[in-house]
C-alpha positions in Angstrom: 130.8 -66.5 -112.3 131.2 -69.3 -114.7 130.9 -68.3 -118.5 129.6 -70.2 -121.5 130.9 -70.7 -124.7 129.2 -69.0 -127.0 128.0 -70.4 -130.6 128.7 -67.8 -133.2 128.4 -66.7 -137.2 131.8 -65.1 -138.6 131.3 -62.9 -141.4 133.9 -60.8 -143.2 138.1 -61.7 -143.8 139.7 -61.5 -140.3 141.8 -58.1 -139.8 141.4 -54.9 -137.5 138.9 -54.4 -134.7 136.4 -56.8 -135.1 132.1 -55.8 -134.8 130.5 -58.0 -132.3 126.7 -58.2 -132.7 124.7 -59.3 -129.7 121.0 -59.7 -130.4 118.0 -58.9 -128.0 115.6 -61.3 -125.8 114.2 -64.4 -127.4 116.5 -63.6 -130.5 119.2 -65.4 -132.1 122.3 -64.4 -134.3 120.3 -65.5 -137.5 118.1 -62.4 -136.7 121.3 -60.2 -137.8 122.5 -62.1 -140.4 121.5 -59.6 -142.9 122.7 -56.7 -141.5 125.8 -58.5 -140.6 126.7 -59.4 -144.1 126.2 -55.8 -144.6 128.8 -54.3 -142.1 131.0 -57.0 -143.2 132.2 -55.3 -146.6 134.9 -53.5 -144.4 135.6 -55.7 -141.3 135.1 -58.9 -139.7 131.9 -59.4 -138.0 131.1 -61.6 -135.3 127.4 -62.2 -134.8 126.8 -64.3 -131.5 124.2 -66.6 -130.2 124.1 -65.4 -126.3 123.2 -67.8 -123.6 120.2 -69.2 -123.2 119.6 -68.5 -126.4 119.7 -69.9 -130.0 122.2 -72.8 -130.5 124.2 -71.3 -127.3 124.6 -73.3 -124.0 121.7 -73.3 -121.5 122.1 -72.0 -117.9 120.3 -70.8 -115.0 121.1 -67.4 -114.9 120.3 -64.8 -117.4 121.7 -61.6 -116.1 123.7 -58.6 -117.5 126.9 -59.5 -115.3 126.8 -63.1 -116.6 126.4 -62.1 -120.4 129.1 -59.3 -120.1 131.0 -62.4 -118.8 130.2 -64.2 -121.6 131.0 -61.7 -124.2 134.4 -61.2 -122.6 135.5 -65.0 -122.4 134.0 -65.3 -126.0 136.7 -62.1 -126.9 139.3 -63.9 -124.7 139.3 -67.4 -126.6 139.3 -65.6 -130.3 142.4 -63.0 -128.8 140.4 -60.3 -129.0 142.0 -57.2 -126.8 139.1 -54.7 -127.3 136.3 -55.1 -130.1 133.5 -52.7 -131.6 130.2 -53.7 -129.9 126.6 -53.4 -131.0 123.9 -54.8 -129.1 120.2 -54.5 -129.5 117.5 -54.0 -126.6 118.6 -57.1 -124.1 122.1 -57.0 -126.0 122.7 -53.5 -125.9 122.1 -53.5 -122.1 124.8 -56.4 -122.1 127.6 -54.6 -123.9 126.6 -51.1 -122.3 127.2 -52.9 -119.0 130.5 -54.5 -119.8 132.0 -51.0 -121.7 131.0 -49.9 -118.0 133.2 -52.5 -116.1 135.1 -53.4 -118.8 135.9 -50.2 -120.9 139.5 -51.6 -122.3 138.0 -54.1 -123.9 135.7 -51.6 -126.0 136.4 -49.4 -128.8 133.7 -48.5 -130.0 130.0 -48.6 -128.5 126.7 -48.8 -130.7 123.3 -49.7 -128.5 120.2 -50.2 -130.7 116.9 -48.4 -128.9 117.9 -49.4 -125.5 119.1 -47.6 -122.4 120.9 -48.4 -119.2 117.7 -48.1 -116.8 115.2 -50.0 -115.5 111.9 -50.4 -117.0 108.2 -51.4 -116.2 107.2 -53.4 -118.1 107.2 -57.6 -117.8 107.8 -60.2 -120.0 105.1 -62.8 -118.0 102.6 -62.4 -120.4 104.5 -63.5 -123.3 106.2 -66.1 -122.1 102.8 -67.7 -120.6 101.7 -67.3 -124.2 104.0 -69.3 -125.4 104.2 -72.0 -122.7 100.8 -71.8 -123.2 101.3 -73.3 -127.1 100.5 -76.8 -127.3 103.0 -78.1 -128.7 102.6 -81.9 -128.8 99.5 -81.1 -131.0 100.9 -78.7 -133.1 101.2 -80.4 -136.5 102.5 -77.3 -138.5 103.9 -73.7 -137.8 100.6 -71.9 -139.6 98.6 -73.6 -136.8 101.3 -72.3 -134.2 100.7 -68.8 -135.3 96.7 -69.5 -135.3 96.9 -70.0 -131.9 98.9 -67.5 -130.7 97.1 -65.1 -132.2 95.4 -63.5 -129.5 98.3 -63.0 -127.1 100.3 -62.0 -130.1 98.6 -60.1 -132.4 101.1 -58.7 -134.2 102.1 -61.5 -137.2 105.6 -60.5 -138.0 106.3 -60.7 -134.0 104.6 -64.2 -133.9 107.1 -65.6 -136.6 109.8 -63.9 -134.9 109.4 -65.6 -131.8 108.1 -68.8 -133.6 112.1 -68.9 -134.8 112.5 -70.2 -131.1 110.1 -73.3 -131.8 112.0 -76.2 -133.6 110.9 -79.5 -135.1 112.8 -83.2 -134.8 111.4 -86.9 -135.4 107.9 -85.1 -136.4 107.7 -83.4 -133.0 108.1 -79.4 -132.2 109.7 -78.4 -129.2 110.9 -74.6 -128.0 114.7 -74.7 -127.9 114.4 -71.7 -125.4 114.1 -72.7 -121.7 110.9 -71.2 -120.9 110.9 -71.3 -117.3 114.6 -69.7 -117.3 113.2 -67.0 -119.1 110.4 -66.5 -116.6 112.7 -67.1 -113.9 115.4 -64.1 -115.2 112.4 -61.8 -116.8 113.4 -59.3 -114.2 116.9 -58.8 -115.0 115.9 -58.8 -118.7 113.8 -55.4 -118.2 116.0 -54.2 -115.2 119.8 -52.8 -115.2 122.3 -53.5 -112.4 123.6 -50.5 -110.4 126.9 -49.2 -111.8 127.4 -46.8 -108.9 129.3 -43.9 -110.9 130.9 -46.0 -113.1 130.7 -44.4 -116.9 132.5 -44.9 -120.3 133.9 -42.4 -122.0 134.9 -43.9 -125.1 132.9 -43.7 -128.6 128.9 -44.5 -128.1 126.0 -44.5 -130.2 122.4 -44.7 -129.3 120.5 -45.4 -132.2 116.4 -44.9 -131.0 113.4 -46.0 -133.4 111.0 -42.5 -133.8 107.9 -44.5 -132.6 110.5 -46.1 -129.6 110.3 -45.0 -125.9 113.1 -47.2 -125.2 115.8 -44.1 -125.0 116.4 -42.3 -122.1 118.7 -39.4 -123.3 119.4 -38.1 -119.4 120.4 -41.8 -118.5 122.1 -42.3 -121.6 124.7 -38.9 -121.2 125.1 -39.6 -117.8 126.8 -43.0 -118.0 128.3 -42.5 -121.5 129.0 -38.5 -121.6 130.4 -38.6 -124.9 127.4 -40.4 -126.5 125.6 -39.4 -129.7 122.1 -40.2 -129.9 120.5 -40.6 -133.3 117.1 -41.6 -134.5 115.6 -43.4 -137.5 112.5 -42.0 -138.6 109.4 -44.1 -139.1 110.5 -47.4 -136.7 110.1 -48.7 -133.9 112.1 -51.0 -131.4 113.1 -53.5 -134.4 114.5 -50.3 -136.1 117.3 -52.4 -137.6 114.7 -55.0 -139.8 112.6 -51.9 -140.0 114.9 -49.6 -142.1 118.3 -52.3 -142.6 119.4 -49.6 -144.7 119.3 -46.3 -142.9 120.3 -48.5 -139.6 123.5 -49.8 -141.6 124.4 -46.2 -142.6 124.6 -45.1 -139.2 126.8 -47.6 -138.0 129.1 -46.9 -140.9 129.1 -43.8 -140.6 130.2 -43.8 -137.1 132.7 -46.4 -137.0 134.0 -44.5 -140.4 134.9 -41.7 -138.0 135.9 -43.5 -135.0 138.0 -46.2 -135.5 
């Protein structure tokens, strides 16, 4: 398996056991950037651009395996022995599955509305809507957003995933390989087969109230020593939802564990 080097945002004075943030599908680092300044008033926070994704290398594959690979060379090259790990939806399957294969290299676990299980739903539709997007005629994002509309209805979700479409020499272009995506969709919503393999260090699972995303049964049984808290009032983008009650929580526990 042959890892990438990850592109990354430092935040925080170096010192202790570092917070690596891994963001979820179609995101990028800069999604976290608030909360990451946040966390960083009492440690040093890594926020990282995984592959595939934002200004990170491309590649063919797009599986948990390959990103836990990732996240481990990324630790390796900055001499990091075992970090504190929070990933959201694609990113919290990524560092659940290396604290899995990898559990002395984590010290703390923190997944955001995610859980280590398959699910049914597909990706297709969205990424045809936005390979769909004309963009050699696109002349300004408002008119991106127009016409995505009905594929996308919800706005703020648009201009999220609008962040992936980039401008140079007067001409927009996605910076996110659209067929990789579709190509890798599958492991995106799936979760590779740990066998019996669990981790009994520290975890969190931190589920939106209007999420279906955690599966408490699947969640205990790989991670038995888990704690499972929800924010009311959010969804699956819990953390830009309520920053501050999301923030809490993961002070609050790393307060007590580290």
């Amino acid at each position: 398996m042959v890892s990438v080097e990850l592109v990354y945002e430092s935040h925080g004075e170096p010192g202790g056991i570092p917070l690596i943030i891994v963001h979820g599908f179609l995101a990028a680092a800069r999604n976290w950037r608030t909360v990451a300044k946040r966390l960083a008033a009492n440690r040093h926070v890594y926020v990282l651009d995984m592959r595939n994704h934002g200004s990170s290398p491309q590649a063919e594959s797009l599986d948990y395996p390959s990103m836990a690979g990732d996240l481990i060379a990324f630790m390796d090259r900055h001499g990091i022995a075992a970090a504190d790990l929070l990933g959201h939806s694609m990113g919290g399957k990524a560092v659940m599955w290396l604290a899995l294969q990898y559990p002395q290299r984590v010290a703390n676990l923190i997944v955001a509305d995610i859980a280590p299980v398959n699910y049914q739903h597909s990706f297709d539709a969205l990424i045809d809507a936005l390979g769909s997007l004309p963009v050699a005629s696109i002349g300004n994002r408002k008119q991106a957003e127009a016409a995505l509309a009905d594929a996308i209805p919800d706005l703020a979700y648009r201009q999220f995933l609008l962040q992936n479409l980039l401008l140079k020499d007067g001409q927009y272009y996605w910076r996110i390989d659209l067929d990789v995506m579709r190509r890798n969709a599958h492991h995106i919503v799936g979760f590779p087969d740990a066998e019996t393999a669990t981790f009994a260090g520290p975890a969190l699972f931190i589920g939106g109230e209007r999420s279906k995303y955690i599966d408490a049964q699947a969640v205990y049984q790989a991670f038995p020593a888990a704690r499972i808290s929800t924010i009311p009032d959010t969804g699956h983008w819990l953390y830009v939802e309520a920053p501050e009650a999301f923030c809490r929580l993961v002070e609050d526990w790393l307060s007590v564990n580290s």
